[in-house]
N, C-alpha and C positions, 0 to 999 in steps of 0.2 A: 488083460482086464481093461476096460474103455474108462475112462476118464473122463467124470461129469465136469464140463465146462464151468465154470462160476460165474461166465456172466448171464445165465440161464436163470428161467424162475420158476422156481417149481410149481405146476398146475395139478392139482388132485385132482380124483378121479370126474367128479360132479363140476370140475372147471368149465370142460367147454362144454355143456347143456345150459348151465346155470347162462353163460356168455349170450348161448346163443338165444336163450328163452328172454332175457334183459333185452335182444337186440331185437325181437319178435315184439314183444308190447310196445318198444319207441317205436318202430315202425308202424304199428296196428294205432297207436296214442295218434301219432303225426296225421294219417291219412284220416282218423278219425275228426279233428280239429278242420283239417281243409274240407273232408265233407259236409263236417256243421256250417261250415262258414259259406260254402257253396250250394248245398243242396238248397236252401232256399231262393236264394241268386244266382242263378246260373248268368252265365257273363252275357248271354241276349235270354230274350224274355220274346214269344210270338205272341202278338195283338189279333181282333178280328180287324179285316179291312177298315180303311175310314171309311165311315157313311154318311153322304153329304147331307142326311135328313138329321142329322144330329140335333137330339133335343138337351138343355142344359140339363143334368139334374140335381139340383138343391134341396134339402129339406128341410125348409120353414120352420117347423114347429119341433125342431130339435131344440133339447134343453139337456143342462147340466145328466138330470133323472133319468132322461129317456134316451139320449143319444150317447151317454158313457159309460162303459163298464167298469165303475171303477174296483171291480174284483183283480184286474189285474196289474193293479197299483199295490204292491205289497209294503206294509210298514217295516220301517228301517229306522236301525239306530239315529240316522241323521233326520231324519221325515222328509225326506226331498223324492220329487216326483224321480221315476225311472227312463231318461228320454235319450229311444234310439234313431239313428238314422241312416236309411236306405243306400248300401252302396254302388255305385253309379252301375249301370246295367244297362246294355244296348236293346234296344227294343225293333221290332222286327214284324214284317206282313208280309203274305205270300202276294203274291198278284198273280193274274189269269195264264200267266204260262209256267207258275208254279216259281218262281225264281222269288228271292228275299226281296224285300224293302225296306229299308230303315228308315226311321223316323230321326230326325234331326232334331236336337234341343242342345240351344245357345244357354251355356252359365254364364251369369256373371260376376265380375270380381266383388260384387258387395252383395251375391247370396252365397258364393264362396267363403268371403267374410263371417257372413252371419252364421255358417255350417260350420264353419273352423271356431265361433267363438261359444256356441253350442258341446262342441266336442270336447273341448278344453273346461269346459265348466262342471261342477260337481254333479251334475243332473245326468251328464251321458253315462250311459252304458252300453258295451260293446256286444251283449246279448239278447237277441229279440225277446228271446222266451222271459226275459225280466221287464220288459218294456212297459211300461204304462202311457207313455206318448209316445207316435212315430211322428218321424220328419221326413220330407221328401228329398230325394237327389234333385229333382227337376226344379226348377228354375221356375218361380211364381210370382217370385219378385213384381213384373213389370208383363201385363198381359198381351202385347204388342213383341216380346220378345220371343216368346212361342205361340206355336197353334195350338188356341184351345182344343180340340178335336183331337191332334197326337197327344195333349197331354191327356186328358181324359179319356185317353181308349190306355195311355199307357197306366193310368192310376189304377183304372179296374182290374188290371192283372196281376198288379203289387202283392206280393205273398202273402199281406195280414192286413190289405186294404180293408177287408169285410165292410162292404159300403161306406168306409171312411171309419168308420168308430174308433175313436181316440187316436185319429191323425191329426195334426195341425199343417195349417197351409199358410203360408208367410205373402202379403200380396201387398208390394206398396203404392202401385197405381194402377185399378182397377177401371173399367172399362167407364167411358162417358155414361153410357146409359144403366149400371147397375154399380153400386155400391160393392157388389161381391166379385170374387175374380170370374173370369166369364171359362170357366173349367167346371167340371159337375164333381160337383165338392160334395155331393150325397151327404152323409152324416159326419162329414170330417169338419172341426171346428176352425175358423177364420179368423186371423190375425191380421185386419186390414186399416187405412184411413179412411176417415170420412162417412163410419158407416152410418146410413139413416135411422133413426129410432125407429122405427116401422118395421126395417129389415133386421134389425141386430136382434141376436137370438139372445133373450137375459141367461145372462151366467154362465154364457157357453161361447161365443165370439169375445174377441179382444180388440180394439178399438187402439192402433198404434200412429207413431206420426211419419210423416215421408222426412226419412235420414234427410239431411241438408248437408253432408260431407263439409263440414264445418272448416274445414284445409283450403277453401276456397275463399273465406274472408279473412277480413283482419284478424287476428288476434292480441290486439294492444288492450290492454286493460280499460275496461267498460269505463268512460267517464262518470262523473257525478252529473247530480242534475243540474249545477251552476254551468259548467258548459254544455249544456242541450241547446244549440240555440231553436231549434225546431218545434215547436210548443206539441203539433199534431203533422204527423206522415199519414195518409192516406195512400196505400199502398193498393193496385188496380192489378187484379189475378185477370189470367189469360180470357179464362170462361168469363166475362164479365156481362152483368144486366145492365146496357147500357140506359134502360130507365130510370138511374138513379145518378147522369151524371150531371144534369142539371143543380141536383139536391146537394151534389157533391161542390160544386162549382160556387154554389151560396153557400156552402160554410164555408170556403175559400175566402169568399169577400169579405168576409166578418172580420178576416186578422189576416192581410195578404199574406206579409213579410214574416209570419210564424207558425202559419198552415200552408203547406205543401202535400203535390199529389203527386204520385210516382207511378209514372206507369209505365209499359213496353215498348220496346222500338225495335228495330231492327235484332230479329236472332232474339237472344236470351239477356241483349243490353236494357239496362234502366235508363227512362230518360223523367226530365222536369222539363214541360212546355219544349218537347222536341229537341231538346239536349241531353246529350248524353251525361251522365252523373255515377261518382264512384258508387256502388250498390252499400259494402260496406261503412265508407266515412257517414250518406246521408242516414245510415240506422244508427252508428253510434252517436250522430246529432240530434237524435230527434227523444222526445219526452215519453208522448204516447205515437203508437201504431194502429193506424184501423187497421183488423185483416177484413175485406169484403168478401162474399161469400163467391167466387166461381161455381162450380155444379161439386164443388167440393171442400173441405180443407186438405186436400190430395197435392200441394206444391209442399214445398221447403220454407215458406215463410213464414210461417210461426216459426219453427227451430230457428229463424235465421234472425227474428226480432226478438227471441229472449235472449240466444245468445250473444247478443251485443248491449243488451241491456236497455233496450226498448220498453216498457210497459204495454204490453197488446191488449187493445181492444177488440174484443170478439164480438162475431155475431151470433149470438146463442138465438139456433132456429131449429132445423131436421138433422144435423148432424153432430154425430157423436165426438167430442175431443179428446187426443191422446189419453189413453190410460185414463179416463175417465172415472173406471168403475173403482179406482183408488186415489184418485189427486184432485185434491177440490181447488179448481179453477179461478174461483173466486180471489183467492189468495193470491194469485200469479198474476191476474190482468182483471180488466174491466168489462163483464158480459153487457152485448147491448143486444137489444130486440129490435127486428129489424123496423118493425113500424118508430122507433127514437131516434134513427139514423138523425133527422133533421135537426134534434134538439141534444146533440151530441158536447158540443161546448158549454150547456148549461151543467150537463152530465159531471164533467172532467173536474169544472170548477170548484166541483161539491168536495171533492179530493185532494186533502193539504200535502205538502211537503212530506208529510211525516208518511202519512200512508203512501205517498208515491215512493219513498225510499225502501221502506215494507215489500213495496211487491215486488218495486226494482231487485232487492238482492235477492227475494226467495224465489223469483223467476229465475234467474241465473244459479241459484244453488238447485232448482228442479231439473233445470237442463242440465246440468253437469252431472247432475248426480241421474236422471233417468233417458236421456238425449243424446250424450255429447260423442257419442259411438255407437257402429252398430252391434257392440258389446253389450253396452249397456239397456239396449232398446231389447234385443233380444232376450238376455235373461232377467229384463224388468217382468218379459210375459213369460218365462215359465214361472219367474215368483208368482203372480198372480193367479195359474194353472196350479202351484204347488197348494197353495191356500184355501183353492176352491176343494182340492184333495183332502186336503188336513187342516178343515177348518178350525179346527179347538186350538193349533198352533199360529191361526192366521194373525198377520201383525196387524193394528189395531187402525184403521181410519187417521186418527188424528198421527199415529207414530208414521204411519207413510207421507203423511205432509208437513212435519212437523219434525226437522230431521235433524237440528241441533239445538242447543239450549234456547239462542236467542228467537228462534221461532216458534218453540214453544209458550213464548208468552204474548200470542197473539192475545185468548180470552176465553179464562179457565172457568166463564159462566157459558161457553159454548154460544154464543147471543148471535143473534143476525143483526147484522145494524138496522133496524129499526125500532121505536119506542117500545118501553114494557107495556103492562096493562096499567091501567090510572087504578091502582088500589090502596092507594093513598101512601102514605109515610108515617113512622115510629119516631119521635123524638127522642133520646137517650139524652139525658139531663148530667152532666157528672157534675155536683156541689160537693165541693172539698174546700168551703171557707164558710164558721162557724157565722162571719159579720153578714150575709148575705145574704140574710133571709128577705128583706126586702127588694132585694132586685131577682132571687128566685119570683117570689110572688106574683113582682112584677112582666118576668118573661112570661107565666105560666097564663096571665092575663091575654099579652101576646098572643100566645100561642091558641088561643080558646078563640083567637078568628080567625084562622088562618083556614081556609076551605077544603082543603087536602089533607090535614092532617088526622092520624088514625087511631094513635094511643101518645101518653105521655108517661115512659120510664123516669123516676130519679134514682140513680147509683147515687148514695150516701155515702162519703168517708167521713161521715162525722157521727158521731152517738146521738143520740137523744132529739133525731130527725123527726116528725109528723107531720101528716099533711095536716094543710092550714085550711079553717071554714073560709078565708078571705080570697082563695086563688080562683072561686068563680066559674069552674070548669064544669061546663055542662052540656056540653056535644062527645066529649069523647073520655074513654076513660083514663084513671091517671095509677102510676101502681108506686110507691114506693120500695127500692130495692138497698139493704144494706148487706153488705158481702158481710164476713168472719173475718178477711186480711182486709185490712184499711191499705190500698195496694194502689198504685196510678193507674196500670195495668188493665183495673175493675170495670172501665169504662167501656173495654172491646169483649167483654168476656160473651159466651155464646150464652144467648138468652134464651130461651124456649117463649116465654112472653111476647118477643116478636115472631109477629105473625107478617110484614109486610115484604116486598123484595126490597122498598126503600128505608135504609136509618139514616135516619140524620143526628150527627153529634153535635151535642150542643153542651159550651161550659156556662153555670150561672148566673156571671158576669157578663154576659156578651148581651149588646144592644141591636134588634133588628127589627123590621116592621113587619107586620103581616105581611105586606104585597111584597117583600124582598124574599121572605122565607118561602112565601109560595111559588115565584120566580123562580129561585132555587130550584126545589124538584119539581118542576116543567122542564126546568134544562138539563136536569139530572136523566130524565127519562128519555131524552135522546142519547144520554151518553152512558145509560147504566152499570158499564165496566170501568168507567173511571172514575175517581175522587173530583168531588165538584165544590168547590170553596167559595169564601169572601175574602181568606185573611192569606197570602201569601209572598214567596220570597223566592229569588233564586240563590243556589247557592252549589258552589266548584268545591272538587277536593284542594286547590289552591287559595281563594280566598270566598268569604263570603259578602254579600253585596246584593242589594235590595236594587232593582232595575225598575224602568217604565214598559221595558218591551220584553221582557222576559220571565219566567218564572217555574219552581221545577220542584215544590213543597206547598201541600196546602194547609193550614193549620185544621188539629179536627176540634178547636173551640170553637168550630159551625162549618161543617161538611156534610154533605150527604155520599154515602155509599153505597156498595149492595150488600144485602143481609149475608151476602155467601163470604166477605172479608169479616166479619165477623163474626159467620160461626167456625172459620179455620185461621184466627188472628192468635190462639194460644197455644194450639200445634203444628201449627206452620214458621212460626217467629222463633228463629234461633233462640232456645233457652235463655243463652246470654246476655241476649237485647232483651228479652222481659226483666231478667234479671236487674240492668244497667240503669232502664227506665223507674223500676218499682225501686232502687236502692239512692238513685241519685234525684227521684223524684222529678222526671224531666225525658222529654225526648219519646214520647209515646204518639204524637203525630210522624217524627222521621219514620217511627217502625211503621207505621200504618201505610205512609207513603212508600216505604222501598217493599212490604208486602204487596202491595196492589200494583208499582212496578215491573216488579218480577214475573210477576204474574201476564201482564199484559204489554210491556213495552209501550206503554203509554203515557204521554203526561198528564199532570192534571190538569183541570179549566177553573178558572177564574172568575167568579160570577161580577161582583163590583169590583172596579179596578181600582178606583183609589183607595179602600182600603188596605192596600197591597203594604204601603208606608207604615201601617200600624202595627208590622208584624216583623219582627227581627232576631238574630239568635245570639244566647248568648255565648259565653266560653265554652261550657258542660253540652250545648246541643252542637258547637262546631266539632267539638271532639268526637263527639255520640255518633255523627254524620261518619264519620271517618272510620270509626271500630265497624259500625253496622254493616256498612256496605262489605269487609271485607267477612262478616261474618252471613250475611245470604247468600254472596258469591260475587264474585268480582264483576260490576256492571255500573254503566253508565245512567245516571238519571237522567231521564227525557225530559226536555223544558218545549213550553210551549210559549208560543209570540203573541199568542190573541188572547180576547178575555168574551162573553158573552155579558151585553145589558139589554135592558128590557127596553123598547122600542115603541 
């Protein structure tokens, strides 16, 4: 009798079918996976010959609507675009005795870069058939680095080119004579610098900047502008129109020793008057940057003047600037039009301390955060490709430039710096002293000349208020208002009665002329986001202290502001600070001022300066000052050093 071994393992009957049918489908799985993956790439790819008639072909009048399909962008739990890219594939031509030819194309390590940082991001996907963007293997970076001709005979035979639609082409220096890379890009959309508004197709090209590999300058912390000693760099691009260096050479004169021009020398060195000069140290010294136009913004020196914390002046003429179609410029540097080049230092001047530090750090916080790699450049433009896909989720204008607390308070009335419309101003009157009726009387006389003005409110906190036959008011009308809470508060409440962009607060007891008051909002309308006063003070979370050069609280027993702090001064105001104000009877101009702070990062202005002395705090508003601010949010009140008088 045979003796079954034990270290044997029993196999039933269906053992080895079952084995071998397991071993059949991984085999048929495996070959099935390299077929997907190669049937569409085969490892060479045959071209038609190159034809030296070669015509570019571009299409113009491609748009988001008409050049994308975006049917094959499918939604996804995340909503991010689907973007794949093309694996490297030898490309190949017969020649007349039948024998192969290959087409040569040079990568390089920073479209290498930009493909590896594509791949790694949450937008790739390793399968075409999910693709809603393709990218290319080939090298488009830099149009001198290939032959337009092999690349474009080798695009048209790309497996899902179908005249480009929904390709993207990455080009960071496009040819002298065309904005676009000099490859026939047909319907595929361009991610290039410099493009001319002419040529840039809306809503469907992308407008990026030329990387500046940032590892080639300094990197020591951007000085302040106390050490800038360079007031204005005038920086001179290769392509330059030298009919403008006369022009250049007379704003020189105007400030030798604090206007400098930097131009080329030898190679890729910077020189000053024929000498060589560190590139880095002379940008972290300098204030503002002209950039001058070459036949493009297609160099590294923008990226190279924010990143050091320059404030660049542009020439806003035919060409489009980085990311454009989402970063508002303004914010970042100084547009100039070429025909003001001359009158550039009147420009600059117009520009306090306060806004040059404004732009100085949201430049540098743009560039870090949309520039400072070719990381982050790259998938700045699928975010923007993603949005134009899934608009309903796109992020909002102001949140693309506006990218942490403190910059969002540029100016929550959206305003362009220029004056409102003249439609005159609202007085808001608060009497809360029953002795006062004669110097209400007396303001409301005042006020009944003043030429601007539109209506006159009284907030009442007293009972048994009427208007008076003696107050003579006969230009504009006057309303009496008595709240239900006798409240301090009462004064900022939103009124529907104003109808003007301008109020102006005013307490009963205050003495002011007509031509003061009307001063006032004149100057108010240049500055319509800020609180614009007579009566102020500065004042530290360590001491308070009334200056001749300083000041950072306006009182609002005569301010003018905009109707929009007004009608969000009762839900926008920490409960607690209404609370504080209406319980301790005190301290409703600090809330008014760190509202309109917060909001805008700005100080107030000062209308007559001596009355700055008449305005002090006592114990309950030093305290007030200190609860408050930790209850809007932790932040600095901006003071200002100037004051504006009538001249």
């Amino acid at each position: 009798m045979k003796k079954e071994s034990t270290n044997s393992l029993p196999v039933s009957t269906y053992g080895i079918p079952i084995l071998f049918l397991l071993l059949t489908i991984s085999f048929l799985w495996y070959n099935y996976v390299i077929t997907t993956e190669t049937e569409y790439f085969p490892t060479e790819i045959m071209v038609n010959p190159p034809n030296m008639n070669f015509k570019l072909l571009q299409t113009k009048s491609c748009r988001f609507d008409t050049c994308f399909e975006i049917n094959k962008c499918e939604f996804n739990q995340e909503s991010l675009i689907q973007v794949y890219i093309y694996p490297p594939t030898d490309f190949y031509y017969m020649n007349n005795n039948n024998n192969k030819v290959y087409l040569h194309f040079n990568t390089s390590l920073a479209y290498r870069s930009l493909l590896n940082s594509i791949q790694q991001s949450p937008f790739y996907v390793s399968d075409p058939s999910r693709a809603c963007i393709f990218i290319l293997a080939i090298d488009t970076l830099i149009d001198s680095d290939n032959d337009p001709i092999y690349t474009s005979l080798a695009l048209k035979h790309l497996p899902f080119w179908n005249r480009g639609i929904n390709h993207l082409i990455f080009s960071f220096l496009p040819s002298i004579s065309n904005s676009l890379p000099s490859v026939s890009t047909d319907r595929a959309g361009v991610a290039s610098p410099g493009l001319l508004y002419h040529e840039y197709r809306t809503g469907f090209d992308i407008s990026i900047p030329v990387y500046n590999f940032p590892e080639r300058l300094a990197t020591r912390k951007s000085p302040s502008l106390s050490n800038r000693d360079i007031y204005l760099l005038i920086i001179i691009p290769l392509e330059f129109d030298t009919s403008l260096e006369y022009t250049l050479q007379q704003i020189k004169n105007q400030d030798p020793s604090r206007i400098t021009i930097l131009d080329f020398c030898q190679g890729d060195d910077r020189c000053v008057e024929d000498e060589n000069v560190n590139y880095s140290h002379i940008l972290l010294s300098s204030k503002y940057c002209l950039l001058l136009l070459g036949y493009r913004y297609s160099t590294p020196d923008l990226l190279d003047v924010m990143m050091q914390g320059c404030v660049p002046v542009y020439i806003h003429a035919d060409y489009m600037l980085p990311f454009e179609e989402v970063l508002d410029w303004r914010l970042i540097g100084v547009p100039l039009r070429p025909a003001f080049v001359p009158q550039i230092l009147t420009i600059l001047k117009r520009i306090g301390d306060e806004e040059w530090n404004q732009k100085h750090r949201h430049s540098l916080k743009i560039w870090s955060r949309y520039f400072s790699s070719l990381n982050r450049i790259a998938l700045t433009t699928l975010m923007i490709l993603n949005e134009r896909v899934f608009p309903t989720l796109a992020t909002s204008f102001e949140d693309w430039n506006l990218l942490e607390t403190d910059l969002r308070r540029v100016n929550p009335l959206l305003m362009h710096p220029i004056p409102v419309a003249d439609a005159g101003f609202t007085v808001v009157i608060f009497s809360n002293n029953n002795n006062n009726k004669n110097s209400l009387n007396s303001l409301i006389r005042v006020l009944n000349t003043v030429p601007s003005l539109n209506k006159i409110l009284i907030v009442s906190n007293k009972r048994g208020t009427s208007p008076s036959g003696n107050w003579g008011v006969k230009h504009v009308p006057i309303e009496l208002l008595i709240p239900e809470d006798h409240k301090l508060t009462n004064v900022f409440l939103p009124l529907e009665q104003i109808q003007t962009e301008c109020v102006m607060s005013l307490y009963d007891d205050v003495t002011l002329t007509p031509e003061e008051i009307e001063f006032g909002y004149q100057a108010w309308r240049e500055f319509p986001e800020r609180i614009v006063g007579y009566y102020a003070t500065i004042h530290t979370l360590e001491q308070v202290n009334t200056t001749n050069s300083e000041i950072n609280i306006i009182s609002t027993k005569a301010a003018f502001y905009h109707n929009h702090y007004q009608k969000i001064f009762t839900s926008h105001v920490p409960p607690a600070v209404i609370e504080w104000v209406d319980t301790f009877h005190t301290c409703e101009d600090v809330a008014m001022n760190l509202l309109i702070n917060s909001l805008t990062n700005k100080p107030p202005l000062l209308l007559n300066f001596n009355r700055c002395q008449e305005f002090r705090y006592s114990y309950k508003e030093d305290s007030c000052l200190k609860v408050f601010i930790e209850l809007f949010e932790p932040l600095e009140l901006q003071s200002a050093k100037f004051h504006l008088e009538e001249v």
